[in-house]
N, C-alpha and C positions, 0 to 999 in steps of 0.2 A: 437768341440771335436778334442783333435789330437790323430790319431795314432802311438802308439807305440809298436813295434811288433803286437803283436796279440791281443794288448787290447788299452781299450781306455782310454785315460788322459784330464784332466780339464786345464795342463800346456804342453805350447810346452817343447819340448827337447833341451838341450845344442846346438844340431849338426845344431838347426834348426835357429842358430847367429853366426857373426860372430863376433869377439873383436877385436878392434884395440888396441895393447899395446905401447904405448909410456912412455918412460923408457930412460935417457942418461946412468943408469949402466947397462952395457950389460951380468951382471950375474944373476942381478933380471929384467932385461928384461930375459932372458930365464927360469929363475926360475917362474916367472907370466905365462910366456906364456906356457911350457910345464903342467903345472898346469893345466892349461884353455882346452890346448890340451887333456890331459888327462882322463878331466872332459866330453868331449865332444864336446867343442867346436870349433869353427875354426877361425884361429890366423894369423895379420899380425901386423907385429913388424915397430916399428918405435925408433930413439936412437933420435930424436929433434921432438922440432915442426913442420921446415921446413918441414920434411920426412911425418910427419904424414896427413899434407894439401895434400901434393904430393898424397900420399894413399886415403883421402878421396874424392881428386879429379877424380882417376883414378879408383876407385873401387863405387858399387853403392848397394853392398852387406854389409856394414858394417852399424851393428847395434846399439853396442857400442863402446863409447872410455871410454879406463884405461888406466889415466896417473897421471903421478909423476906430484907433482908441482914446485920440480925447477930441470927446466933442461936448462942447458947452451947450447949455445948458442944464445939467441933471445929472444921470447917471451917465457915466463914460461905456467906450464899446465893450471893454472888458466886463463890465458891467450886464449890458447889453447882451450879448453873449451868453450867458450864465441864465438872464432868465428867458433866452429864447431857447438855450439847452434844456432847460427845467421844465418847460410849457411845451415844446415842441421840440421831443430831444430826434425824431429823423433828420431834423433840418442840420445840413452842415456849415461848418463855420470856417470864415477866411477874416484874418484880423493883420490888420496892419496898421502902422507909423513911422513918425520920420525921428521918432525923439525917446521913445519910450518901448524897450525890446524884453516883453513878458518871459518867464521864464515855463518849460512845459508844462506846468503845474498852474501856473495863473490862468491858462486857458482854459476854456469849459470845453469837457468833453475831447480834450488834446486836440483841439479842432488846429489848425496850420495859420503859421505867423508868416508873413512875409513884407521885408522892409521897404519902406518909403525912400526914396523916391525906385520906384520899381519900372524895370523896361517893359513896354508893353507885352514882349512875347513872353516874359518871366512870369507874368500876372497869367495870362491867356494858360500857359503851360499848369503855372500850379494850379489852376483852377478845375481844368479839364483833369489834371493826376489825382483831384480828389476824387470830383465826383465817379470818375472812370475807378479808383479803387474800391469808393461805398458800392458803387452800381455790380461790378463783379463779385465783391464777398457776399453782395445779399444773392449774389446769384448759385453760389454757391451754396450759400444755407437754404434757397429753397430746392436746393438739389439734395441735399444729403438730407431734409424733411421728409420728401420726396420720396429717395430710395433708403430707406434705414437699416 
């Protein structure tokens, strides 16, 4: 169970992930992240992939990545993705675009697609439906560890 204020919830809280947003436009990079911010969570930005390896190297707190799939210069998110599933495969994955719609197989780790341009509550929603369904199955598995 987690606490929240004074009562108790079946689902952790926003404040209790962090999101890595990688984004090369740096106005829906801040349009995501203040969003995410908003929402409750805590946000570190990335404008490439480079930047973002950089962050998941140096951070040990990051839960998910939300990223665009073409960002210039390098490797694209799809990309991106694949070796933050490889290197850190707890972290979960949100990928989106305006232009370019992966097929469930291109994703790593079947991590969730959702299209550009997205309503704020669509983004907020699939975001929390992820982590809220990783967070309960592993609750699960450590229950059924637990009592075998």
């Amino acid at each position: 169970m987690w606490r929240v204020g004074n009562t108790m919830s079946q689902s952790p809280t926003p404040s209790q992930a962090t999101i890595l947003v990688a984004e090369d436009n740096a106005i829906l990079r801040l349009d995501a992240s203040e969003l995410l911010k908003d929402h409750g969570y805590t946000v570190v930005e990335a404008a490439n992939a480079d930047e973002a390896i950089k962050l998941m190297e140096s951070r040990k707190d990051i839960r998910m990545l939300f990223t665009d799939i073409e960002m210039p210069p390098g490797c694209n998110g799809l990309q991106l993705a694949y070796e933050v599933h490889d290197r850190w495969p707890k972290v979960l994955l949100v990928i989106t675009s305006g232009r370019v719609e992966p097929t469930r197989d291109e994703i790593a780790d079947h991590g969730t697609f959702i299209r550009k341009p997205y309503k704020p509550d669509d983004l907020l929603a699939q975001i929390d439906e992820v982590i809220k369904k990783v967070t309960l199955a592993g609750r699960r598995g450590n229950n059924q560890a637990a009592n075998p």
